[in-house]
Every structure is written in C-alpha cells, then in structure tokens.
C-alpha positions in Angstrom: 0.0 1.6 43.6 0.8 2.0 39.9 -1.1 1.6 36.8 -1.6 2.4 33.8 -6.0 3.1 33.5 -7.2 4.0 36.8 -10.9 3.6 36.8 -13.8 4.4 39.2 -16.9 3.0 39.1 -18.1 -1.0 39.3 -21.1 -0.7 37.2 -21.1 -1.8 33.5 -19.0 1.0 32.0 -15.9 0.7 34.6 -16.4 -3.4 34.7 -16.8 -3.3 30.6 -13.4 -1.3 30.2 -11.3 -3.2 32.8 -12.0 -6.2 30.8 -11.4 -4.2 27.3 -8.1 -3.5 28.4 -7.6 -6.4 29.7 -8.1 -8.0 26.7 -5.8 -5.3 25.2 -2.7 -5.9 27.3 -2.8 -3.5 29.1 -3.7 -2.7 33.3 -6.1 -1.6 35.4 -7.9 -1.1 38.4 -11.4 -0.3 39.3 -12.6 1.4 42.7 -15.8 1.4 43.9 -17.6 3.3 46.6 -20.2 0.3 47.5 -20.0 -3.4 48.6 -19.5 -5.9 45.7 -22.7 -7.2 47.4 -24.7 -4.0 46.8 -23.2 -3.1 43.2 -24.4 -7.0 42.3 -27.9 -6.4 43.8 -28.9 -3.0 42.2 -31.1 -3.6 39.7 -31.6 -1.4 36.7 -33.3 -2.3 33.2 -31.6 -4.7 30.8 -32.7 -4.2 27.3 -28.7 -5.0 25.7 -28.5 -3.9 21.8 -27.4 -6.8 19.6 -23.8 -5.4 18.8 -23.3 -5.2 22.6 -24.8 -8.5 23.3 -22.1 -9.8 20.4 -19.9 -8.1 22.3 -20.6 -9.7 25.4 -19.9 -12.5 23.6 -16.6 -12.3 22.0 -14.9 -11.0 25.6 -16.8 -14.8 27.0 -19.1 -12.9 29.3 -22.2 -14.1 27.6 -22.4 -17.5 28.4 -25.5 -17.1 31.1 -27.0 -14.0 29.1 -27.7 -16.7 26.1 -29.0 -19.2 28.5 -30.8 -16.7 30.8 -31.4 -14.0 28.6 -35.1 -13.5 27.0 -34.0 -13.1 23.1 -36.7 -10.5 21.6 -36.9 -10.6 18.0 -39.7 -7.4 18.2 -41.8 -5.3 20.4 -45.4 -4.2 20.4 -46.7 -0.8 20.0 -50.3 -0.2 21.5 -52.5 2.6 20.3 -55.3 3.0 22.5 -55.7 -1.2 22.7 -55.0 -2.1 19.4 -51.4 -3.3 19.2 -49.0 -3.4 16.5 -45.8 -5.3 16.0 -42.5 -3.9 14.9 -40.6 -7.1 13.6 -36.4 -6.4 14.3 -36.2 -9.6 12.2 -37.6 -9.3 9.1 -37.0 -5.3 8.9 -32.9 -5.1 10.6 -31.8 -9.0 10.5 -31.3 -7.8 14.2 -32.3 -8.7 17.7 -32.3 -7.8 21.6 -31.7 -9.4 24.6 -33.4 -8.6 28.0 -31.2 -9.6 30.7 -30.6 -7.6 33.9 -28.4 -5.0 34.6 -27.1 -6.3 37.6 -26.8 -9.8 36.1 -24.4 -8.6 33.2 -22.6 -6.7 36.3 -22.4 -9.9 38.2 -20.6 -11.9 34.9 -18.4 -9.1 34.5 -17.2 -8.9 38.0 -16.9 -12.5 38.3 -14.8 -12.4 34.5 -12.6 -9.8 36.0 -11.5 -11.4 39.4 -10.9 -14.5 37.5 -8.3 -12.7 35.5 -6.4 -11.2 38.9 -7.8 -7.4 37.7 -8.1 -5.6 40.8 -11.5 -4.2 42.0 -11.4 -2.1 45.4 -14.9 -2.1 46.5 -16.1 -0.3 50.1 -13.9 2.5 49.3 -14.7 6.1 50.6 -13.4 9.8 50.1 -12.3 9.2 46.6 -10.5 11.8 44.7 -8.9 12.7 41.6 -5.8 15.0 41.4 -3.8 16.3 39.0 -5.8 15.8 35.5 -3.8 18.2 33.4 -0.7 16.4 34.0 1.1 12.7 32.7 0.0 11.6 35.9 -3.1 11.5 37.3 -3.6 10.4 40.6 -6.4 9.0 42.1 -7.0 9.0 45.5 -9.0 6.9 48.6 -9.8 5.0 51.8 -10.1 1.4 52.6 -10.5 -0.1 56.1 -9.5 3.8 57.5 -6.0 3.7 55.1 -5.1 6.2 52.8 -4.4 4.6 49.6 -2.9 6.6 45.9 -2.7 5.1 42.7 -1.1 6.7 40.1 -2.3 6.6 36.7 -1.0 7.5 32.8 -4.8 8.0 32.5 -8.5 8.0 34.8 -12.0 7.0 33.4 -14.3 8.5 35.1 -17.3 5.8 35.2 -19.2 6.9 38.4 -22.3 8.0 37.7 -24.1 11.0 37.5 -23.6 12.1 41.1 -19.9 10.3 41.2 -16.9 12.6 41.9 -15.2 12.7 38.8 -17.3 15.3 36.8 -17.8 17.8 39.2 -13.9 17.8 39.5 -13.3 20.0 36.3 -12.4 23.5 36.5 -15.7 25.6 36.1 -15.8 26.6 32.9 -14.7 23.5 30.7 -18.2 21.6 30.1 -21.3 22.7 29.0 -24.2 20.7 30.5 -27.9 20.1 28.1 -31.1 19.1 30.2 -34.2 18.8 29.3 -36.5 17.5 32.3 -39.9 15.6 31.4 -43.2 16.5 33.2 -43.8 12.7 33.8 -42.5 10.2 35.3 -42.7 6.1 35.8 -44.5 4.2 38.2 -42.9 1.0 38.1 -43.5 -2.7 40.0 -41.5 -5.8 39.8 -44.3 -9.0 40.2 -43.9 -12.7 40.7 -46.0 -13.4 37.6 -45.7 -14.0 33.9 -45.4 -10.8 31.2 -48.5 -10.2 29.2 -46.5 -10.9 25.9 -43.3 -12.6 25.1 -42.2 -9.2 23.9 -42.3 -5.6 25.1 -45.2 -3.8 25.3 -45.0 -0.1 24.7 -48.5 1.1 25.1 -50.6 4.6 24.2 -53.4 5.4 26.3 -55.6 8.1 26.5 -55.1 7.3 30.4 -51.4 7.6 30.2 -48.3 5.6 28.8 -48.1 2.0 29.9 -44.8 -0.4 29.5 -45.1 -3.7 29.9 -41.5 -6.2 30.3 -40.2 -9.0 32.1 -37.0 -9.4 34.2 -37.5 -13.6 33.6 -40.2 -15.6 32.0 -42.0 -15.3 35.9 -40.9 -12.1 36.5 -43.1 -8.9 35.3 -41.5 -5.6 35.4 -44.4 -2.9 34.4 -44.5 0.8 34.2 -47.4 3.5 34.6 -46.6 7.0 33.4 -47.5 9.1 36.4 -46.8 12.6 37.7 -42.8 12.6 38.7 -43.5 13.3 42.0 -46.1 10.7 42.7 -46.0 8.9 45.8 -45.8 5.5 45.1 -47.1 4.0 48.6 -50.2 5.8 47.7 -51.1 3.1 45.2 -52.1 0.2 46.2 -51.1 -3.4 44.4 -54.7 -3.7 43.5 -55.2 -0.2 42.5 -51.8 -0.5 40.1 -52.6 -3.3 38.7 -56.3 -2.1 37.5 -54.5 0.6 35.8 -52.0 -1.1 33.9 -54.8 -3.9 32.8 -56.6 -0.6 31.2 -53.9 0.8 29.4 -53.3 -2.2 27.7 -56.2 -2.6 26.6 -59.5 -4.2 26.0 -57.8 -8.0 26.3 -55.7 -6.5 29.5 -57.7 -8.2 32.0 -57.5 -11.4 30.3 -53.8 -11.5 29.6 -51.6 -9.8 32.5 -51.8 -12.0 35.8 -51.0 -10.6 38.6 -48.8 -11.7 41.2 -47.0 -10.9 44.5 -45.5 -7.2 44.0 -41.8 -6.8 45.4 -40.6 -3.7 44.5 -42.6 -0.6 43.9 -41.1 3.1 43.1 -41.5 6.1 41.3 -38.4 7.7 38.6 -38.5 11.0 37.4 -37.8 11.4 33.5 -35.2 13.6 32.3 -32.3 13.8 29.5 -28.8 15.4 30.3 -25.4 15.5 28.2 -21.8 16.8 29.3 -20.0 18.3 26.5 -17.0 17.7 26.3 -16.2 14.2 28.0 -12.7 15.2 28.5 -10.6 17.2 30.6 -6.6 16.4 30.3 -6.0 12.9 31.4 -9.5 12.3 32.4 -12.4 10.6 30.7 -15.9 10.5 31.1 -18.3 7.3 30.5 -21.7 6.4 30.8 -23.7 8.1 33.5 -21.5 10.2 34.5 -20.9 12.3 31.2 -25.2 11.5 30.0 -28.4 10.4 31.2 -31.2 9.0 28.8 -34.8 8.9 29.2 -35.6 4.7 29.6 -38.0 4.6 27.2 -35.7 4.2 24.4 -33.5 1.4 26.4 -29.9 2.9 25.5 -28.0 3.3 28.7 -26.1 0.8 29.6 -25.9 0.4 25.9 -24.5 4.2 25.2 -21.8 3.2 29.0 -20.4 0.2 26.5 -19.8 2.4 23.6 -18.4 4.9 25.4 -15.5 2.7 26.8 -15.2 0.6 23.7 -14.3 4.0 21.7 -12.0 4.7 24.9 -10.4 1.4 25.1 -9.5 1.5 21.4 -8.2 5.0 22.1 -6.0 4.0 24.9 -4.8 0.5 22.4 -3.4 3.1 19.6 -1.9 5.4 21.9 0.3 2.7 23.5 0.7 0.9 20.4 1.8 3.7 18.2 1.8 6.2 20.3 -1.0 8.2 18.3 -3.0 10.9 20.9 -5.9 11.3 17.7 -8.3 8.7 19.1 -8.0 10.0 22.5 -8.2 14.0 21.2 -11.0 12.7 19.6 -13.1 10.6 21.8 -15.6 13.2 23.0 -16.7 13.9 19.0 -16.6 10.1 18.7 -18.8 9.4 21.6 -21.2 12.4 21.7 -22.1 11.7 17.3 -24.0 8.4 19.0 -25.1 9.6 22.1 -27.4 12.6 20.8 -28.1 10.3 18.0 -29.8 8.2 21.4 -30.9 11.4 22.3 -33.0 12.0 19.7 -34.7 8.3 19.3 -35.4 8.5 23.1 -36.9 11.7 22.9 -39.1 10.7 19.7 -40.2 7.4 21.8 -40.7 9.2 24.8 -42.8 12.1 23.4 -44.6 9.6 20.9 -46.0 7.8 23.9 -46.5 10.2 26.8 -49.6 12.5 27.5 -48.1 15.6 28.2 -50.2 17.5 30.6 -49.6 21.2 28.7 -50.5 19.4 25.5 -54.1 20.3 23.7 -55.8 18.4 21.9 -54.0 19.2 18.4 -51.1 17.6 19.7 -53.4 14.2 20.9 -53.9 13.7 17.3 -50.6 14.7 16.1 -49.7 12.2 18.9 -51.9 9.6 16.9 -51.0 10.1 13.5 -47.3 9.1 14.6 -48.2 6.5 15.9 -50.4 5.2 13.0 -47.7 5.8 10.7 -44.8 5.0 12.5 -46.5 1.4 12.7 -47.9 1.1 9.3 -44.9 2.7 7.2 -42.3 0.1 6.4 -39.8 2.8 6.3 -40.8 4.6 9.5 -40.3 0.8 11.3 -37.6 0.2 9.7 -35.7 3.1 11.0 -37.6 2.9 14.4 -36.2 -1.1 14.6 -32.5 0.1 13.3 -32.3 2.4 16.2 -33.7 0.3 18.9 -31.3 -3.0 18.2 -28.1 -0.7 17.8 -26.6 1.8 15.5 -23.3 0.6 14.6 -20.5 1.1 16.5 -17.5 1.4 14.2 
C-alpha cells in the first residue's frame, strides 16, 4: 500500500488531518488499533474553542454540532457559593460549544468514509520503521495478515501510550511533567445541569465542576484524592457533595438523576519537546497532555494537525521543508501557552492539601479579582474561547 500521509490514530487529531488533507489534495490513510464501534463510543469532554468549531464548520462537519451542540456564551465562577459570570460575549465577541468528543469523532469518521479515505480499524502490532528516511513505513495486522504501507511522511496521532513516541531513539525528546495531588471524581446523570453554563466552583470542601453532555444530561466533577476509589461513593453520598460545593442554592438547583457512569482521573500536565523526529510527527496526546480544567485538548490535537497539514500543503506545493522544520516551534508557542492557562485555572480552583492557609487567601484574592477586573476576565475569556491560530 502507498501513500503519501500515513496516519495512526482515529481519534480527533488523526480523523481532523485525514480530512485536512483531504481537502488539500492530497492522500491518506488512518489506522486504528480499536473497533470503529469502540473509537465512536469513548467518551471524553467536549468543550470545542470557537475557531475550531468555525473550523468544523468550513470542512462541513458541523452540521449536527450546531443543531446538537450547547452554544455557551460564558461560564460561572463560584467562590465559596457566591457565583460570578465571565461573559465571552461582551468581553471577546467569542463563544464555545459543548458537544461530545465522541460525537465530533463520529461526524468525522462518517465525513471521511463518505469521501473513500481509508480508515483501518481492529488493527494490531503496529509499527513504524524507517523515520530518518524518504520513506517511512508503517507497519500492521488485520484479520492475522501482515500489511505495509509506505509513506513520504507518518503523523503520529495515538495517544499518549500509542506506539509512535516511544519509537524515537533515546536521546531526541525531552519530556516536562508536572503531576497534580488531586484528582476528579466524575458522574454522568440522566438529569438537567444546574445552569445553562459551566459551573467552575471554589469550595473550602474542594473544587466542584458542574457541565452537561445534552440539555438532560449532567456531567459533574468533585475534586478528590487521585487515587480515590470511586465505588466507595455512593450516588447519594456524591450527589450531597456536589449540592454543597455549589453552594447555598445547590440543593434547590441540581436535580439528581439516574447515575451511569462513575470514575476517578488523575490530574497531571506533560509536553514532548520536540514533536519531530525525521519523517515523523507528533499530534495531540501523543506529543502533550493537559490538565481538563482549562478544556484545551482536543482543541490543542486540531491545531496541532492544522499547522501540520499546512506544512505538508507548501511542501508539495512549492516544495518548501520551512513549515515542516518548523512545526514543533509552531505548535509548542500554543501549547505551553495552554499550559499555562490550565495550570492558572487549575491551581486557582483546587485545595491543595500541602497548601497553608496563606495560600487559602492568596487562593481568594485571585479569585475576587480575576472576577471583578475587566481586564483579568477579559484575558481569562480570550484564553478559554481560543487563542488564534494563524
């Protein structure tokens, strides 16, 4: 087999470029180590950056995110009970859209089948051979057959513990961790959110997060220790807690409901530097790993393979290697910039157990101001929505 981006991985970031490229002219195909069933089923969060969402748009794969999609125009900050709104609107000219992961995976698969692009899924023993060359080659099994497909160039979309990273020589990246002391409990409910709008909430109890996969559909979080075990809670027991961390009104306004889906995620940022090794790139999870407080990875996986898709455009086009040389610098200048706003929202919001009581008020005084200063919202709104991506 023969072409010209080989790509591996059928989440967003390996879906997103297939379809980039597509658009470009040029081929691909994607392998995939799961069942199209499974990839379609595995939900993760959906907060989608309005550039992205635009984006979404103009490759017509956002038909169903505008109809199904929950369009937030703002989010809510609590401090202890007392909430405060951060207006996108009126401070950015900007919105977000909340639509499921797995949904935008779903359009994107279906969008990619209905242009012929070929997706392997069910594959096993994938690997990747000759980087440093013209041509890479990736290798694989289907149905117990031994399959190649050589490639001018691999993207390496599969995740943090996909195959493609671990593949480069020791000694060519640099990896930077930093691993919270908290983690989420989190519930999906058959009931209706609290608020139209996200709820980020302070509590002298603990951070609280209150969302919604559909307008009957509550997704809720409860900062907890990161290895909590979540069958220990019982539904009564997490919904008590999450009616007191938001707040006084909490009983009145979040209904409970049927819980579905019940689990505890540990808390941690990581970045690859670089995202490059000869003819292979990295994207998305694979190459970095952002705290979900700040709601930028999908979000960071779509930049990454815009920025590589125009890369790949200019070097068939004019045969120009500076957008690919640099597509590392290119992607790494936003993704610590996401780095940094998820760390501030994350350490804004969280009780850190080694933390005194000096850093309880410092805690505080961010908060008020952060929610008061028109600036300080500003800037808070202008990096949730979407830094540019030119």
């Amino acid at each position: 087999m023969r072409t010209q981006v080989g790509i591996i991985g059928a989440g967003p970031a390996g879906l997103m470029l297939s379809l980039l490229l597509h658009r470009a002219g040029f081929s691909s195909v994607i392998i995939e180590t799961r069942s199209r069933a499974y990839v379609e089923a595995r939900v993760r969060a959906g907060v989608i950056e309005h550039w992205a969402a635009g984006l979404l748009d103009e490759l017509g794969v956002g038909a169903r995110m505008r109809k199904e999609g929950l369009v937030h125009e703002g989010i809510e900050i609590g401090i202890n009970g007392e909430r405060r709104r951060i207006d996108f609107k009126s401070l950015v000219n900007k919105d977000i859209v909340v639509y499921g992961q797995h949904e935008v995976v779903k359009d994107l698969i279906q969008a990619r089948l209905s242009q012929g692009g070929g997706i392997e899924f069910d594959v096993s023993g994938t690997q990747v051979d000759r980087l440093d060359s013209d041509q890479p080659i990736i290798r694989f099994k289907k149905n117990g057959e031994s399959h190649e497909i050589a490639c001018d160039f691999i993207a390496g979309c599969d995740g943090f513990h996909g195959v493609c990273r671990p593949t480069i020589p020791a000694g060519v990246l640099t990896e930077f961790e930093r691993v919270y002391p908290f983690g989420w409990l989190g519930i999906l409910s058959e009931s209706p959110p609290p608020s139209h709008e996200l709820i980020y909430s302070y509590h002298d109890r603990g951070f609280g997060l209150y969302s919604m996969r559909a307008p009957n559909i509550t997704r809720a979080y409860l900062q907890c220790d990161p290895e909590e075990d979540a069958k220990k809670w019982s539904d009564e027991e997490v919904w008590a807690e999450l009616k007191r961390r938001l707040g006084p009104d909490g009983e009145k306004i979040l209904k409970t409901g049927r819980v579905f889906e019940k689990g505890v995620t540990a808390m941690r940022s990581f970045v690859v530097e670089p995202m490059q090794f000869g003819r292979l790139f990295l994207a998305g999870d694979a190459a970095h790993i952002v705290p979900p407080t700040g709601a930028k990875g999908m979000n960071l996986a779509i930049a990454d393979v815009l920025f590589f898709a125009r890369a790949i455009e200019a070097f068939y086009k004019s045969k120009s290697t500076a957008l690919l040389d640099g597509y590392t610098k290119k992607c790494l200048s936003r993704i610590w910039k996401a780095q940094r706003f998820s760390y501030f929202m994350t350490t804004m919001l969280h009780l850190n157990p080694k933390d005194g009581n000096f850093d309880r008020r410092r805690q505080l005084a961010e908060l008020d101001y952060v929610t008061s200063s028109k600036a300080a919202s500003t800037a808070l709104a202008e990096n949730y929505v979407g830094l540019p991506v030119d």
